[in-house]
C-alpha positions in Angstrom: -7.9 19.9 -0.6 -5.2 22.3 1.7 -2.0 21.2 1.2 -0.4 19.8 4.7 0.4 22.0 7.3 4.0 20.7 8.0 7.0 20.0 5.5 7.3 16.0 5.0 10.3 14.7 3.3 8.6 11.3 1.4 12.2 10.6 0.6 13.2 10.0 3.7 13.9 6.2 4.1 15.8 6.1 0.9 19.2 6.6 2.4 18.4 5.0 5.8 16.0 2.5 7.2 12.5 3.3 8.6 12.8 1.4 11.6 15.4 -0.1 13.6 15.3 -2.3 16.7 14.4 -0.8 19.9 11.8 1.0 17.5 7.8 1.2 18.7 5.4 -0.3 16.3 1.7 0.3 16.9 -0.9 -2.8 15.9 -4.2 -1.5 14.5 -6.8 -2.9 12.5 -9.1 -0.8 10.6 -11.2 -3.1 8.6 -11.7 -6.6 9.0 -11.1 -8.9 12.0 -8.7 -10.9 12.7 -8.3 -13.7 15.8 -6.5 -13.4 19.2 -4.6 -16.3 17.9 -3.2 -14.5 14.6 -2.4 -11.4 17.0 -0.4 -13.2 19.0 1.5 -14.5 16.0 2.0 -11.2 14.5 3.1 -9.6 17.6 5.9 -12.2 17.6 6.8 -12.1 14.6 7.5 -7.8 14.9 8.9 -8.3 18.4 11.5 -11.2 17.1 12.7 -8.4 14.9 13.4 -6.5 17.9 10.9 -4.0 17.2 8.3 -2.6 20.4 5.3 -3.4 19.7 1.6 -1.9 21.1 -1.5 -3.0 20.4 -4.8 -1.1 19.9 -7.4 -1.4 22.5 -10.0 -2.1 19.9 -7.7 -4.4 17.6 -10.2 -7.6 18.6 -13.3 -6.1 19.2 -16.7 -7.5 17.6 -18.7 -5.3 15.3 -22.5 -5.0 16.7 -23.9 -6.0 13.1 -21.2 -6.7 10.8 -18.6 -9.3 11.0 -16.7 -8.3 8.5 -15.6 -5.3 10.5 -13.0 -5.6 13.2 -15.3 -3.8 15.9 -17.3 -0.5 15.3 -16.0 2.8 13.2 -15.7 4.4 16.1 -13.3 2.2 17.9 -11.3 1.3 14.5 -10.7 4.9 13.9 -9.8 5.5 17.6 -6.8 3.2 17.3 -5.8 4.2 14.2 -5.8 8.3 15.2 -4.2 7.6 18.7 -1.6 5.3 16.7 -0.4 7.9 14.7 -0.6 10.7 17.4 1.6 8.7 19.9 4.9 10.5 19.6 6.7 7.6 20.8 4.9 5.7 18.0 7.9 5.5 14.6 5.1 2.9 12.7 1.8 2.2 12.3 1.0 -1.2 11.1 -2.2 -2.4 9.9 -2.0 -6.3 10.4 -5.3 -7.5 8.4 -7.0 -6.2 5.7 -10.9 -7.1 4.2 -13.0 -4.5 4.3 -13.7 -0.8 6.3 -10.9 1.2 6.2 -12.9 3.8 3.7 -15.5 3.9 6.6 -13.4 5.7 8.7 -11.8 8.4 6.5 -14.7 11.4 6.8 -14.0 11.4 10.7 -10.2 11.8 11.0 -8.8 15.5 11.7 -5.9 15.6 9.4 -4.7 18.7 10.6 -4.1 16.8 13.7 -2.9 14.0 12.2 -0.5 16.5 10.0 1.1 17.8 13.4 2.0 14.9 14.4 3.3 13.4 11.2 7.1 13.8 12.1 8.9 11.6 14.5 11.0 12.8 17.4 14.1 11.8 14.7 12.3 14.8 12.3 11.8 11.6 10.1 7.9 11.2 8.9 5.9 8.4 10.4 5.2 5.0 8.1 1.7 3.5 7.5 2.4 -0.3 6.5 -0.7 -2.4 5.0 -1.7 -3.7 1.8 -5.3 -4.7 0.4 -8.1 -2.5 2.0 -5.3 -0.6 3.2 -5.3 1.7 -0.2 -7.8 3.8 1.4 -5.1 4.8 3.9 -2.0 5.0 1.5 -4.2 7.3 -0.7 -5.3 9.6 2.0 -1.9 9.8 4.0 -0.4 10.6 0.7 -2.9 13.7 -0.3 -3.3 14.2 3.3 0.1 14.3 4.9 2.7 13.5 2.2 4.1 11.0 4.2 5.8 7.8 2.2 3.8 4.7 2.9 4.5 0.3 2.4 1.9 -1.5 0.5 3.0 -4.6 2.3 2.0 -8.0 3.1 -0.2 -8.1 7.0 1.5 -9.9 9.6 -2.2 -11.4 10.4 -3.1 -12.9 8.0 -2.2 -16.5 6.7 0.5 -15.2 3.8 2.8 -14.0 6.8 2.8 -17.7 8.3 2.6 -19.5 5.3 5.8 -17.6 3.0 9.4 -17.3 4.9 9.5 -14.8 1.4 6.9 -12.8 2.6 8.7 -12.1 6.4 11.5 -11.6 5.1 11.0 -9.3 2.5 8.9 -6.8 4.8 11.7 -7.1 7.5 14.0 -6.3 5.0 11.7 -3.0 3.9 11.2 -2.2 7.9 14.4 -2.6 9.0 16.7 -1.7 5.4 17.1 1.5 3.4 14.9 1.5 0.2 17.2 3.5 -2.2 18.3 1.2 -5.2 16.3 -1.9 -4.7 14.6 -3.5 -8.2 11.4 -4.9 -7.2 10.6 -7.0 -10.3 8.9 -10.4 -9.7 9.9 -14.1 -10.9 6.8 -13.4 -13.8 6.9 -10.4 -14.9 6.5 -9.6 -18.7 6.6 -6.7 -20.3 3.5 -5.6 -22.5 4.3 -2.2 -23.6 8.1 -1.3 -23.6 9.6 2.3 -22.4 11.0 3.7 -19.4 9.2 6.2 -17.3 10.0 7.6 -14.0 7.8 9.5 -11.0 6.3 8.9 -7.8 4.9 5.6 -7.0 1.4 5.1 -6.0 -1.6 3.0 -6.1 -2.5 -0.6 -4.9 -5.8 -2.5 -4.9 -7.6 -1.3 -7.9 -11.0 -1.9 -6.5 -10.3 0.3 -3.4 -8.8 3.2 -6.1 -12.2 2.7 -8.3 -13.9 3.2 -5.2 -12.8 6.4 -3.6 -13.6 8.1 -7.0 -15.2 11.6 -6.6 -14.2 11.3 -2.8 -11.5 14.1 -1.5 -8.2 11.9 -1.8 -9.3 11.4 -5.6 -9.0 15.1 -6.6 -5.5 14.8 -6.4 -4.4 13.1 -9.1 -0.6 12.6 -8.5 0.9 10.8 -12.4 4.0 8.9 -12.0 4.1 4.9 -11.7 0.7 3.3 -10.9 0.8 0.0 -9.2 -2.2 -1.7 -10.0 -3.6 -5.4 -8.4 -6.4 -7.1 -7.4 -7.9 -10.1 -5.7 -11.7 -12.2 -5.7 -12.6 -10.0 -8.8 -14.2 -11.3 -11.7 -12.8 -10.0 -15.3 -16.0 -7.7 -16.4 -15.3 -5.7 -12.5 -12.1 -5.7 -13.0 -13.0 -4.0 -16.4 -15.3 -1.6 -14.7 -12.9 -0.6 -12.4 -10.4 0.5 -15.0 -13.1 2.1 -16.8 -13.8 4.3 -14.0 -10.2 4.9 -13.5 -9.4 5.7 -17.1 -12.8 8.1 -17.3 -11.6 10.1 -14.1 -7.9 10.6 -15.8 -6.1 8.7 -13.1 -4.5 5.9 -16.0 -4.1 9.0 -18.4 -1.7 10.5 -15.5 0.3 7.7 -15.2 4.0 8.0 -16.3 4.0 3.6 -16.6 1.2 1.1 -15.5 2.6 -1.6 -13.4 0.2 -4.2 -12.8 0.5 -6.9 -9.6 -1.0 -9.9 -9.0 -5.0 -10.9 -9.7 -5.5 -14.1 -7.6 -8.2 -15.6 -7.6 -9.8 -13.3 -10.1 -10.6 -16.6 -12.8 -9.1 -16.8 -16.1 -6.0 -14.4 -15.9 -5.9 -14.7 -20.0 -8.9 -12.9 -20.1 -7.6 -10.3 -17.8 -4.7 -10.2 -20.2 -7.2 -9.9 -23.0 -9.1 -6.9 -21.4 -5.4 -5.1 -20.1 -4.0 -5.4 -23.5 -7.6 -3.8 -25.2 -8.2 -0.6 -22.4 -4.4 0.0 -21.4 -1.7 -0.5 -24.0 -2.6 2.4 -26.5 -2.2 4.8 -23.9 1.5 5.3 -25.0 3.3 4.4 -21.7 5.2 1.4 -20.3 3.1 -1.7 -19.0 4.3 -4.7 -16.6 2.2 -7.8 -16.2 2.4 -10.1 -13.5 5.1 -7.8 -11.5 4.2 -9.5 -8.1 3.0 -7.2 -5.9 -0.5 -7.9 -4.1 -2.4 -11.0 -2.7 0.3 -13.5 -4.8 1.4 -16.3 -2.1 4.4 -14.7 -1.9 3.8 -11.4 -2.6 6.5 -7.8 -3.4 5.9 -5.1 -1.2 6.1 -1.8 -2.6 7.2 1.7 -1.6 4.5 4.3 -2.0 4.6 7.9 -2.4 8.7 7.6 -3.2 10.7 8.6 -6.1 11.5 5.5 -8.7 12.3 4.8 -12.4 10.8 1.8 -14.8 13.3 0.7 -17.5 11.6 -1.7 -19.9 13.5 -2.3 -23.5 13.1 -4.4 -25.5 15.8 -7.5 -25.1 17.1 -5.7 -21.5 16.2 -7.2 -18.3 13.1 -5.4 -16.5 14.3 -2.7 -13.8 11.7 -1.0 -11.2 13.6 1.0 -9.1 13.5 2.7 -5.7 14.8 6.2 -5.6 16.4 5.9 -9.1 16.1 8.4 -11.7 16.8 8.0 -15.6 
Protein backbone atom coordinates (compact mmCIF):
# COMPACT_ATOMS: atom_id res chain seq x y z
CA UNK A 1 0.00 0.00 0.00
CA UNK A 2 1.81 3.83 -0.94
CA UNK A 3 2.24 5.65 1.95
CA UNK A 4 -0.03 9.04 1.92
CA UNK A 5 0.68 11.64 -0.23
CA UNK A 6 0.54 14.57 2.38
CA UNK A 7 2.18 14.81 5.91
CA UNK A 8 -0.63 14.20 8.74
CA UNK A 9 0.20 15.05 12.27
CA UNK A 10 -2.12 12.06 14.14
CA UNK A 11 -1.02 13.95 17.24
CA UNK A 12 -2.75 16.74 16.62
CA UNK A 13 -5.72 17.07 18.95
CA UNK A 14 -3.56 16.20 21.93
CA UNK A 15 -2.71 19.70 22.99
CA UNK A 16 -6.01 21.29 21.54
CA UNK A 17 -9.55 20.28 20.87
CA UNK A 18 -10.69 18.83 17.49
CA UNK A 19 -13.61 20.93 17.19
CA UNK A 20 -14.92 23.96 18.64
CA UNK A 21 -18.19 25.76 18.27
CA UNK A 22 -18.91 27.53 15.14
CA UNK A 23 -17.17 24.18 13.72
CA UNK A 24 -19.01 22.26 10.50
CA UNK A 25 -19.87 18.72 11.18
CA UNK A 26 -20.93 16.51 8.26
CA UNK A 27 -23.84 13.65 9.03
CA UNK A 28 -23.18 10.43 6.92
CA UNK A 29 -24.21 7.06 7.22
CA UNK A 30 -22.39 4.37 5.59
CA UNK A 31 -23.96 1.24 6.72
CA UNK A 32 -27.18 0.77 8.27
CA UNK A 33 -30.26 2.93 8.33
CA UNK A 34 -31.35 4.91 10.70
CA UNK A 35 -35.06 6.94 10.94
CA UNK A 36 -35.90 10.68 10.05
CA UNK A 37 -36.88 10.71 13.60
CA UNK A 38 -33.37 9.68 15.12
CA UNK A 39 -31.78 12.26 12.59
CA UNK A 40 -33.48 14.88 13.79
CA UNK A 41 -32.41 14.02 17.35
CA UNK A 42 -28.83 13.75 16.42
CA UNK A 43 -28.75 16.85 14.53
CA UNK A 44 -29.84 18.50 17.78
CA UNK A 45 -28.04 17.08 19.86
CA UNK A 46 -24.47 18.34 17.67
CA UNK A 47 -26.12 21.70 16.94
CA UNK A 48 -26.83 22.24 20.95
CA UNK A 49 -23.12 21.87 21.17
CA UNK A 50 -22.88 24.73 18.96
CA UNK A 51 -21.44 22.78 16.26
CA UNK A 52 -22.76 23.30 12.15
CA UNK A 53 -24.01 20.61 11.19
CA UNK A 54 -24.78 19.15 7.25
CA UNK A 55 -26.42 16.26 6.40
CA UNK A 56 -25.75 13.84 3.49
CA UNK A 57 -28.17 13.78 0.78
CA UNK A 58 -28.34 10.06 0.85
CA UNK A 59 -28.28 9.81 4.86
CA UNK A 60 -32.21 8.32 4.69
CA UNK A 61 -32.36 6.69 1.60
CA UNK A 62 -33.91 3.02 1.14
CA UNK A 63 -31.61 0.34 -0.16
CA UNK A 64 -33.41 -1.41 -3.36
CA UNK A 65 -32.90 -5.04 -1.79
CA UNK A 66 -31.40 -4.78 1.48
CA UNK A 67 -32.69 -3.06 4.49
CA UNK A 68 -30.02 -3.34 6.41
CA UNK A 69 -28.17 -0.82 4.31
CA UNK A 70 -28.87 2.89 4.61
CA UNK A 71 -29.52 3.31 0.77
CA UNK A 72 -27.28 1.82 -2.14
CA UNK A 73 -23.24 1.74 -2.15
CA UNK A 74 -23.21 4.18 -4.44
CA UNK A 75 -25.06 6.86 -2.63
CA UNK A 76 -23.40 5.79 0.91
CA UNK A 77 -20.03 6.22 -0.46
CA UNK A 78 -21.09 9.49 -2.24
CA UNK A 79 -21.78 11.19 1.13
CA UNK A 80 -19.03 9.86 2.79
CA UNK A 81 -16.28 11.03 -0.11
CA UNK A 82 -17.98 14.52 -0.56
CA UNK A 83 -18.01 14.70 3.37
CA UNK A 84 -14.53 14.41 3.69
CA UNK A 85 -13.65 16.58 0.51
CA UNK A 86 -15.79 19.58 1.66
CA UNK A 87 -12.98 21.93 2.81
CA UNK A 88 -15.28 23.74 4.99
CA UNK A 89 -16.07 20.30 6.46
CA UNK A 90 -13.55 20.03 10.20
CA UNK A 91 -15.58 16.35 11.02
CA UNK A 92 -17.08 13.67 9.65
CA UNK A 93 -19.53 11.90 11.78
CA UNK A 94 -20.98 8.62 11.17
CA UNK A 95 -24.32 8.63 13.23
CA UNK A 96 -25.36 4.80 13.00
CA UNK A 97 -23.57 1.78 12.62
CA UNK A 98 -24.89 -2.04 11.53
CA UNK A 99 -23.62 -3.25 8.66
CA UNK A 100 -21.83 -1.86 5.01
CA UNK A 101 -19.30 0.34 5.63
CA UNK A 102 -16.66 -2.48 4.18
CA UNK A 103 -18.89 -2.37 0.93
CA UNK A 104 -17.79 0.84 0.13
CA UNK A 105 -14.00 0.81 0.68
CA UNK A 106 -12.74 -0.71 -2.99
CA UNK A 107 -14.37 2.44 -4.64
CA UNK A 108 -12.89 5.37 -2.74
CA UNK A 109 -9.84 7.33 -4.38
CA UNK A 110 -7.60 7.84 -1.45
CA UNK A 111 -5.28 9.85 -3.19
CA UNK A 112 -8.11 12.24 -3.32
CA UNK A 113 -9.23 11.72 -0.09
CA UNK A 114 -5.36 12.22 1.02
CA UNK A 115 -5.44 15.85 -0.56
CA UNK A 116 -7.92 16.79 1.22
CA UNK A 117 -7.15 15.36 4.52
CA UNK A 118 -5.92 18.72 6.13
CA UNK A 119 -8.23 21.42 7.34
CA UNK A 120 -7.98 25.02 6.37
CA UNK A 121 -6.35 25.25 10.32
CA UNK A 122 -3.44 22.63 8.69
CA UNK A 123 -5.11 20.40 11.41
CA UNK A 124 -6.14 16.76 9.90
CA UNK A 125 -9.84 16.09 9.51
CA UNK A 126 -11.71 13.52 12.26
CA UNK A 127 -13.71 10.45 11.35
CA UNK A 128 -16.03 9.77 14.48
CA UNK A 129 -18.07 6.25 14.68
CA UNK A 130 -17.93 3.19 16.47
CA UNK A 131 -19.22 -0.50 15.58
CA UNK A 132 -19.23 -1.09 11.72
CA UNK A 133 -17.30 1.93 11.69
CA UNK A 134 -13.87 -0.10 12.09
CA UNK A 135 -13.81 -0.53 8.50
CA UNK A 136 -13.34 3.23 8.26
CA UNK A 137 -10.88 3.80 11.36
CA UNK A 138 -8.74 0.97 9.80
CA UNK A 139 -8.57 2.39 6.30
CA UNK A 140 -8.28 6.27 7.26
CA UNK A 141 -5.43 5.03 9.42
CA UNK A 142 -3.34 3.05 6.61
CA UNK A 143 -4.88 5.27 4.13
CA UNK A 144 -4.41 8.81 5.30
CA UNK A 145 -2.81 8.69 8.83
CA UNK A 146 -5.31 10.76 10.17
CA UNK A 147 -6.33 10.20 14.06
CA UNK A 148 -9.79 8.85 14.33
CA UNK A 149 -12.83 8.53 17.63
CA UNK A 150 -14.23 5.17 18.06
CA UNK A 151 -17.19 6.71 19.60
CA UNK A 152 -20.74 6.20 20.56
CA UNK A 153 -23.42 7.37 17.24
CA UNK A 154 -25.60 10.15 18.02
CA UNK A 155 -28.39 7.82 16.15
CA UNK A 156 -28.73 5.42 17.72
CA UNK A 157 -30.68 4.67 21.12
CA UNK A 158 -27.24 4.74 23.53
CA UNK A 159 -27.08 8.55 22.65
CA UNK A 160 -30.67 9.16 24.04
CA UNK A 161 -30.82 6.75 26.53
CA UNK A 162 -27.02 7.64 28.59
CA UNK A 163 -26.40 11.56 29.65
CA UNK A 164 -22.77 9.53 30.09
CA UNK A 165 -22.59 8.75 26.73
CA UNK A 166 -23.31 12.72 25.39
CA UNK A 167 -21.25 13.86 27.44
CA UNK A 168 -18.35 12.04 27.19
CA UNK A 169 -18.25 12.42 23.20
CA UNK A 170 -18.80 16.21 23.73
CA UNK A 171 -16.12 16.19 25.93
CA UNK A 172 -13.72 14.25 23.19
CA UNK A 173 -15.29 16.73 20.31
CA UNK A 174 -15.01 19.71 21.96
CA UNK A 175 -11.75 18.99 24.66
CA UNK A 176 -8.05 18.28 24.20
CA UNK A 177 -7.20 14.51 24.42
CA UNK A 178 -3.70 14.73 25.95
CA UNK A 179 -3.63 13.09 29.59
CA UNK A 180 -7.08 11.68 29.85
CA UNK A 181 -7.22 7.82 31.62
CA UNK A 182 -9.89 6.13 29.93
CA UNK A 183 -10.38 3.11 32.30
CA UNK A 184 -13.99 1.90 32.93
CA UNK A 185 -15.98 1.35 36.33
CA UNK A 186 -15.06 -2.85 35.60
CA UNK A 187 -12.05 -3.08 34.44
CA UNK A 188 -9.71 -5.92 35.76
CA UNK A 189 -6.55 -6.59 34.98
CA UNK A 190 -5.69 -10.25 33.54
CA UNK A 191 -2.07 -10.02 32.62
CA UNK A 192 -0.09 -7.18 34.35
CA UNK A 193 2.75 -4.88 32.59
CA UNK A 194 2.87 -1.59 31.08
CA UNK A 195 3.20 -1.08 27.38
CA UNK A 196 2.94 1.93 25.32
CA UNK A 197 2.22 2.63 21.24
CA UNK A 198 -0.33 3.77 19.03
CA UNK A 199 -3.81 2.87 19.67
CA UNK A 200 -5.93 1.05 17.26
CA UNK A 201 -8.61 -1.38 16.78
CA UNK A 202 -12.42 -1.63 17.67
CA UNK A 203 -15.00 -4.23 16.80
CA UNK A 204 -13.19 -7.44 16.46
CA UNK A 205 -15.58 -8.98 14.03
CA UNK A 206 -15.08 -6.05 11.54
CA UNK A 207 -10.94 -6.50 12.22
CA UNK A 208 -11.40 -10.51 11.54
CA UNK A 209 -13.13 -9.52 8.60
CA UNK A 210 -10.90 -7.20 6.52
CA UNK A 211 -8.17 -9.91 6.85
CA UNK A 212 -6.18 -10.37 3.55
CA UNK A 213 -7.85 -7.05 2.40
CA UNK A 214 -5.39 -3.89 1.76
CA UNK A 215 -5.86 -2.04 5.23
CA UNK A 216 -4.75 -5.45 6.78
CA UNK A 217 -1.19 -5.52 5.29
CA UNK A 218 -0.37 -2.92 7.52
CA UNK A 219 -0.01 -4.22 10.67
CA UNK A 220 0.62 -1.19 12.98
CA UNK A 221 1.56 -3.03 17.01
CA UNK A 222 0.98 -0.76 19.78
CA UNK A 223 -2.34 -0.99 22.02
CA UNK A 224 -5.21 -3.05 20.51
CA UNK A 225 -8.61 -2.24 21.58
CA UNK A 226 -10.68 -5.11 21.17
CA UNK A 227 -14.87 -5.49 21.68
CA UNK A 228 -17.69 -6.94 20.35
CA UNK A 229 -21.46 -7.24 20.34
CA UNK A 230 -24.44 -10.19 19.24
CA UNK A 231 -21.50 -12.66 19.02
CA UNK A 232 -21.59 -16.00 20.38
CA UNK A 233 -18.31 -17.31 22.26
CA UNK A 234 -17.05 -20.09 19.54
CA UNK A 235 -17.13 -16.62 16.75
CA UNK A 236 -15.72 -14.74 19.02
CA UNK A 237 -13.01 -17.49 19.25
CA UNK A 238 -12.79 -17.64 15.54
CA UNK A 239 -12.32 -14.23 15.19
CA UNK A 240 -9.24 -14.12 17.50
CA UNK A 241 -7.98 -17.14 15.80
CA UNK A 242 -7.84 -15.39 12.67
CA UNK A 243 -6.41 -12.35 14.24
CA UNK A 244 -3.69 -14.31 16.13
CA UNK A 245 -2.88 -16.49 12.73
CA UNK A 246 -2.43 -13.14 10.62
CA UNK A 247 0.11 -11.63 13.46
CA UNK A 248 -2.17 -8.73 14.32
CA UNK A 249 -2.44 -9.96 18.45
CA UNK A 250 1.37 -11.00 18.17
CA UNK A 251 1.94 -7.11 17.20
CA UNK A 252 0.30 -5.86 19.93
CA UNK A 253 2.39 -3.92 22.60
CA UNK A 254 -1.01 -4.62 25.30
CA UNK A 255 -4.52 -6.15 24.53
CA UNK A 256 -7.23 -4.03 25.87
CA UNK A 257 -10.45 -5.66 25.64
CA UNK A 258 -14.03 -3.58 25.65
CA UNK A 259 -17.28 -4.52 26.22
CA UNK A 260 -19.12 -8.04 24.67
CA UNK A 261 -22.88 -7.29 25.20
CA UNK A 262 -24.97 -9.45 24.40
CA UNK A 263 -22.47 -11.98 23.38
CA UNK A 264 -24.06 -14.82 26.17
CA UNK A 265 -22.10 -16.07 29.01
CA UNK A 266 -19.20 -13.46 29.43
CA UNK A 267 -17.36 -16.20 31.80
CA UNK A 268 -16.92 -18.28 28.96
CA UNK A 269 -15.56 -15.44 27.04
CA UNK A 270 -13.24 -14.97 29.98
CA UNK A 271 -12.51 -18.65 29.74
CA UNK A 272 -11.62 -18.56 25.97
CA UNK A 273 -9.48 -14.74 26.53
CA UNK A 274 -7.59 -16.23 29.39
CA UNK A 275 -6.67 -19.70 27.07
CA UNK A 276 -5.69 -17.83 23.34
CA UNK A 277 -4.40 -14.39 24.85
CA UNK A 278 -2.60 -14.27 28.13
CA UNK A 279 0.62 -16.38 27.21
CA UNK A 280 1.40 -13.93 24.65
CA UNK A 281 3.58 -12.07 27.23
CA UNK A 282 1.90 -8.56 27.13
CA UNK A 283 -0.52 -6.61 29.31
CA UNK A 284 -4.42 -7.59 29.15
CA UNK A 285 -7.53 -5.43 30.42
CA UNK A 286 -10.96 -7.04 30.73
CA UNK A 287 -14.02 -5.33 30.74
CA UNK A 288 -12.32 -1.69 30.03
CA UNK A 289 -15.62 -0.19 28.73
CA UNK A 290 -15.28 0.77 25.45
CA UNK A 291 -17.90 -0.60 22.73
CA UNK A 292 -21.76 -1.27 22.70
CA UNK A 293 -21.78 -1.16 26.85
CA UNK A 294 -25.00 1.11 27.82
CA UNK A 295 -22.74 3.60 28.59
CA UNK A 296 -19.94 3.12 26.68
CA UNK A 297 -15.79 4.95 26.67
CA UNK A 298 -14.88 6.39 23.51
CA UNK A 299 -11.51 5.86 22.49
CA UNK A 300 -8.82 7.83 20.56
CA UNK A 301 -7.44 5.90 17.59
CA UNK A 302 -4.40 6.18 15.75
CA UNK A 303 -2.77 8.46 18.80
CA UNK A 304 0.08 8.03 20.99
CA UNK A 305 -0.79 6.42 24.73
CA UNK A 306 0.76 4.29 27.51
CA UNK A 307 -1.01 1.21 29.69
CA UNK A 308 0.33 0.96 33.22
CA UNK A 309 -1.05 -2.13 34.88
CA UNK A 310 0.90 -3.43 38.27
CA UNK A 311 0.05 -5.29 40.33
CA UNK A 312 -1.59 -3.50 43.61
CA UNK A 313 -1.59 0.13 41.40
CA UNK A 314 -4.66 1.51 40.05
CA UNK A 315 -5.14 0.79 36.26
CA UNK A 316 -3.87 3.82 33.90
CA UNK A 317 -4.69 3.96 29.91
CA UNK A 318 -3.47 7.10 28.81
CA UNK A 319 -3.85 9.59 26.03
CA UNK A 320 -0.64 10.96 24.64
CA UNK A 321 1.32 9.65 27.68
CA UNK A 322 4.52 7.93 27.36
CA UNK A 323 6.45 5.70 30.12
Amino acid sequence: MSAPLLATDPSAYLDSAPLQPGDRVRFVSPSGPGSAESLERAVGYYRDWGLDVVVGDHVLDPHPRASYLAGDDDGRRQDLVDAWLDPDADAVVCIRGGYGAMRLLDGIDWARMQQAALRRDGRPKLLTGSSDITALHEAFRVNLDVPTLFCPMAGNDVFRDSEFVREDVRRWLLEAWRGRDIVGPRTEVLAPGVAEGRFTGGNLSLLAGAMGAPESLDRPGGILFLEDVDEEPYRIDGFLTQLGRAGRLGDASALVLGSWHECGDLGAIRALVDELLLDLGVPVLWEQGFGHDPNALSIPLNVEGSLTARAGEPVHLTVGGSL
